[in-house]
N, C-alpha and C positions, 0 to 999 in steps of 0.2 A: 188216142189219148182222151180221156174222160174228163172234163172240166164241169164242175157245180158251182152255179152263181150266186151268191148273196149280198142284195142291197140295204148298202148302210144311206140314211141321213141324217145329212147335220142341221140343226138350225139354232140362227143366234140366240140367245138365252142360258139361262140356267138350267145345270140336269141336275135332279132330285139326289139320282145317286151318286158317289167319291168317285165310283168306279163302273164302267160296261167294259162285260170282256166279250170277244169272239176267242170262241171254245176250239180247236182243232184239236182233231181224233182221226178215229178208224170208224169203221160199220163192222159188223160181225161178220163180213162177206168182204173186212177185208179192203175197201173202198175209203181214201181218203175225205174226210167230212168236215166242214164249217159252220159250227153253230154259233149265231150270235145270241145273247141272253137279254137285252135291253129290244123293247116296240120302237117304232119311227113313227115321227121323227124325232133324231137324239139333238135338245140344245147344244148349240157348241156359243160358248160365251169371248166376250172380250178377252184378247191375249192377254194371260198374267206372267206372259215371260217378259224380261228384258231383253230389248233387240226386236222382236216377233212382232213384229205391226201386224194388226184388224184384229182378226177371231180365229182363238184356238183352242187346243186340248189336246193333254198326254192322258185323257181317261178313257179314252178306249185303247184298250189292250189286246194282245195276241195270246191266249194263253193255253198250252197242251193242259188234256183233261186229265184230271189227276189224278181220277179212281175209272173203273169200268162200270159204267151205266149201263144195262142192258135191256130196262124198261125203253130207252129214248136210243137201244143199239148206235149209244156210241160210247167207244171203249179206249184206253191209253194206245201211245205209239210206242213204236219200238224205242227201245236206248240208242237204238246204232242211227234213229234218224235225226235228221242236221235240216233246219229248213229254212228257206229264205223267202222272201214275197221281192216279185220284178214289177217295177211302174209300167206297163204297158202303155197308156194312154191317159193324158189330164186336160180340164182344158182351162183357158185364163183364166187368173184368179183363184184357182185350186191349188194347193201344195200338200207336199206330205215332206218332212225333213227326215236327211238320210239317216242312218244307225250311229252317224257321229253328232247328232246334233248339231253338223259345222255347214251344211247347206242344202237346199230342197233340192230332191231327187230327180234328176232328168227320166225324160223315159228311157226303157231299157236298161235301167240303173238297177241293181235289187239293194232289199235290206235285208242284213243278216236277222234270222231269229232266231237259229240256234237248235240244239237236242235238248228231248224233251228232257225233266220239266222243264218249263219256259213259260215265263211273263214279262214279254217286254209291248213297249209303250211310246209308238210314234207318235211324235207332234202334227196333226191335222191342223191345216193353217189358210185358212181363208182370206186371204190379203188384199182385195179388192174387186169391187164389183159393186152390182145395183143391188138394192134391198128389192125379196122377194123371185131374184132370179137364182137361179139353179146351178151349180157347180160338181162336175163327176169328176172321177179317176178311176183308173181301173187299174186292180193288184192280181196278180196270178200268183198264187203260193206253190210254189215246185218244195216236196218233198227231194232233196239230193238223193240220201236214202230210204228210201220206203217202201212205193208202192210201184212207182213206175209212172205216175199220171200225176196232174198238177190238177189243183182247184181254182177255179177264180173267185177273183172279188170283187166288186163292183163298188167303187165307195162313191157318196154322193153328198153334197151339201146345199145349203139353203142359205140364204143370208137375211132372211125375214124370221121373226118366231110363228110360220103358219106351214102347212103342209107341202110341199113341191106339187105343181098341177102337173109333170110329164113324169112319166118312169122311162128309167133307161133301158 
């Protein structure tokens, strides 16, 4: 099984942009891919949900690529795929809420995300901890049908507005 790891960070403040998406596709050879299109670290601001204590955001998104790029060899999936991402690993004070919005995901929990096109948009949710320390999770995106191999993800957050001093 093939896994490709891409590290996100969050840190408290405001992001520039509405929206950062991570791009899932193909390679021309064929290989499941995860491009994210926003630099790190991404601000992740004060919760503006109701309910959702500390800092969050639904602006980073999941989204299948919607045309074939072959300058950056990454191309659409197929119709017949169905894709979900599984919590592998989080640690205190990191969250991610499940595909119902009605409670944060345990590990080994996945979140649907569906055949392509697709843009959906979990709520990242930092709920407690010290300013300036560091907060992971880690997502595995299993194609149901596609390719055979899963990608990983490696999500990480900040609760300071400065850079993380460890990578994971």
């Amino acid at each position: 099984m093939r896994l490709s790891a891409v590290l996100l960070t969050l840190l408290i403040g405001f992001s520039a942009r509405s929206e950062n998406e991570i791009t899932i596709g193909r390679s021309s050879a064929n290989v499941f891919k995860i491009v994210p299109d926003f630099e790190e670290p991404l601000p992740l601001p004060h919760s503006p949900f109701a309910g959702i204590v500390g800092y969050a955001t639904d602006e980073v998104g999941f989204h299948s690529a919607f045309v074939d790029d072959p300058d950056n060899d990454l191309f659409t999936l197929s119709s017949a795929s169905n894709l979900r991402f599984v919590l592998q690993a989080k640690q205190p004070g990191m969250e991610v809420w499940n595909d119902h919005g009605s409670a944060y995901m345990g590990v080994s929990e996945s979140f649907f995300i569906g055949p392509p096109f697709f843009d959906t948009h979990p709520i990242w949710n930092i709920v407690s901890g010290t300013p300036g320390s560091s907060y992971a999770l880690t997502l595995v995106t299993h194609p149901k049908r596609l390719l055979g191999a899963s990608s990983g993800f490696i999500g990480r957050c900040c609760r300071k507005k400065k850079k993380c001093a460890e990578k994971v």
